[in-house]
Legacy VTK file of the C-alpha trace (Angstrom):
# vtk DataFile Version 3.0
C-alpha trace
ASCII
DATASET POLYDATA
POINTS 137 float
0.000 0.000 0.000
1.282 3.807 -0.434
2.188 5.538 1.968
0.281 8.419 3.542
1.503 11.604 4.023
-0.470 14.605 6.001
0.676 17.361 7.158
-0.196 20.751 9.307
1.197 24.251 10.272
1.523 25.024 13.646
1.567 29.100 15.520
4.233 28.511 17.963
8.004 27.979 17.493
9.764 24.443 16.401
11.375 24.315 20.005
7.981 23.830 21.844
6.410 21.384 19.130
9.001 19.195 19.825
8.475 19.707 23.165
4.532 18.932 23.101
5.615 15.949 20.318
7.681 14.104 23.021
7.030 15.152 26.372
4.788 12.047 27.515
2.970 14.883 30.130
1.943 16.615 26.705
1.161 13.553 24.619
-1.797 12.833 26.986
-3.260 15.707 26.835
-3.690 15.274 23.064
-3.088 12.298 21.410
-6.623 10.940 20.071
-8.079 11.158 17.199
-11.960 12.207 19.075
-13.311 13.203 22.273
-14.533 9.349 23.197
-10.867 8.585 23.271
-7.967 9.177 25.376
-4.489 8.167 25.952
-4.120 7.445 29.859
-0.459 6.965 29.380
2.634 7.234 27.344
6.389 6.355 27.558
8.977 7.741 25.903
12.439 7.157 25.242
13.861 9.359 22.659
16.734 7.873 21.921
17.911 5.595 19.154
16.416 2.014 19.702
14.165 3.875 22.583
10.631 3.079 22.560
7.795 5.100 22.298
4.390 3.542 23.819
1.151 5.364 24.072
-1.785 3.910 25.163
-5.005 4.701 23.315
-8.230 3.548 25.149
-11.795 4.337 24.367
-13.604 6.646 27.604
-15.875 3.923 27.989
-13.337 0.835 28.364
-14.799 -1.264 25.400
-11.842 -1.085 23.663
-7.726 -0.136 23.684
-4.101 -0.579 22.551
-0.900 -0.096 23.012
1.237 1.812 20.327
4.563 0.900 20.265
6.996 2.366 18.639
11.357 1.881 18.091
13.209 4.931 17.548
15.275 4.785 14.451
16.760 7.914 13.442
16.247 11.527 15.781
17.242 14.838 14.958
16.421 17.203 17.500
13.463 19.912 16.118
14.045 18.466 12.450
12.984 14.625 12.106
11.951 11.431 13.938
12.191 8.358 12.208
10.341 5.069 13.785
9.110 1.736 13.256
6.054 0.100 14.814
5.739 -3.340 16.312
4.363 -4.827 13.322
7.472 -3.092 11.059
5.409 -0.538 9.189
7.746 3.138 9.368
6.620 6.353 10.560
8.369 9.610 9.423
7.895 12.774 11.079
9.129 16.135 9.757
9.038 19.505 11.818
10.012 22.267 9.648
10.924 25.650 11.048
9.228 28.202 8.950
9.730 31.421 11.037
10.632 31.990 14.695
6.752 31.109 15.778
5.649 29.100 12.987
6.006 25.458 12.844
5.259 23.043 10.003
4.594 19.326 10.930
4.721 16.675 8.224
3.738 12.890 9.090
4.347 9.945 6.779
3.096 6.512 7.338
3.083 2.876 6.073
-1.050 2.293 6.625
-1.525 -1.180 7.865
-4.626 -3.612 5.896
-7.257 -3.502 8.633
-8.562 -0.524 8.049
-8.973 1.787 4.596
-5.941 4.042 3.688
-9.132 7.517 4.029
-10.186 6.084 7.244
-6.214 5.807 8.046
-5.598 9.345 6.972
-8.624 10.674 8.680
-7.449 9.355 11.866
-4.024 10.464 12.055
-4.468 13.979 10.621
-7.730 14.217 13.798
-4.521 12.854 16.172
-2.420 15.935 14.634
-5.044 18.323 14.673
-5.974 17.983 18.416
-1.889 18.215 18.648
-2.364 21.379 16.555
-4.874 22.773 18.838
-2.958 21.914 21.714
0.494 23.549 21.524
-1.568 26.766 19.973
-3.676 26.686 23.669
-1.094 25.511 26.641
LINES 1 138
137 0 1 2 3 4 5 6 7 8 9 10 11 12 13 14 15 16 17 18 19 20 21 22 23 24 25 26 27 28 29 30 31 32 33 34 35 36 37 38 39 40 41 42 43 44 45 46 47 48 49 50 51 52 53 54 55 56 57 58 59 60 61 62 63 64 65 66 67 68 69 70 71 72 73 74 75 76 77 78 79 80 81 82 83 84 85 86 87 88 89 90 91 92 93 94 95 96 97 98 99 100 101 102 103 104 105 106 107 108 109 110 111 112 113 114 115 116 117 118 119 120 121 122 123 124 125 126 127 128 129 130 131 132 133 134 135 136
């Protein structure tokens, strides 16, 4: 399948994106893709071969996962490069456009469950709450 590739411009400087990006205290506060959803945890070691797990749960309790993630190439404010448990890569871009403007560009291997829209719709939600976030804190 192709890969999917979204992206979104942010109002605040690269520094802090990357900040929000990582920091597992900010990833809670926005990492789902609706309001039914949240992510009661997340763990991240940003290094090389570090993992990155988040876990997504529906409000309710009828459903959740665990994202996992292996770091496989970081470049402080520029790029993260990871893999995901079932080997599919994730590319993320952050591209300094000014001093307080931010562009973030996500690339992804969608898996076969799921349609490549519903994919897309999904992640871009996840980066527009992560948008709305680092705009509001």
């Amino acid at each position: 399948m192709e890969k999917i590739k979204i992206d979104i411009t942010i109002l605040a400087p690269v520094e802090k994106v990357w900040k929000c990006f990582n920091s597992p205290e900010d990833i809670v506060q926005w990492n789902f893709a609706h309001e039914s959803w949240h992510c009661p945890s997340s763990e991240n070691d940003l290094k090389v071969g570090g993992k990155l797990k988040n876990r997504m749960e529906a409000k309710d309790g009828s459903f959740g996962f665990d994202l996992v993630g292996i770091y496989d190439e970081i470049i402080p404010n520029e790029k993260l490069l990871y893999h995901l448990e079932d080997g599919r890569k994730v590319e993320v871009f952050f591209e300094k456009i000014d001093g307080n403007t931010t562009k973030v560009t996500e690339i992804f291997e969608p898996e076969t469950q799921n349609s490549a829209e519903m994919q897309r719709d999904g992640w871009y939600a996840i980066l527009n709450n992560f948008h709305k976030y680092v705009e509001n804190n």
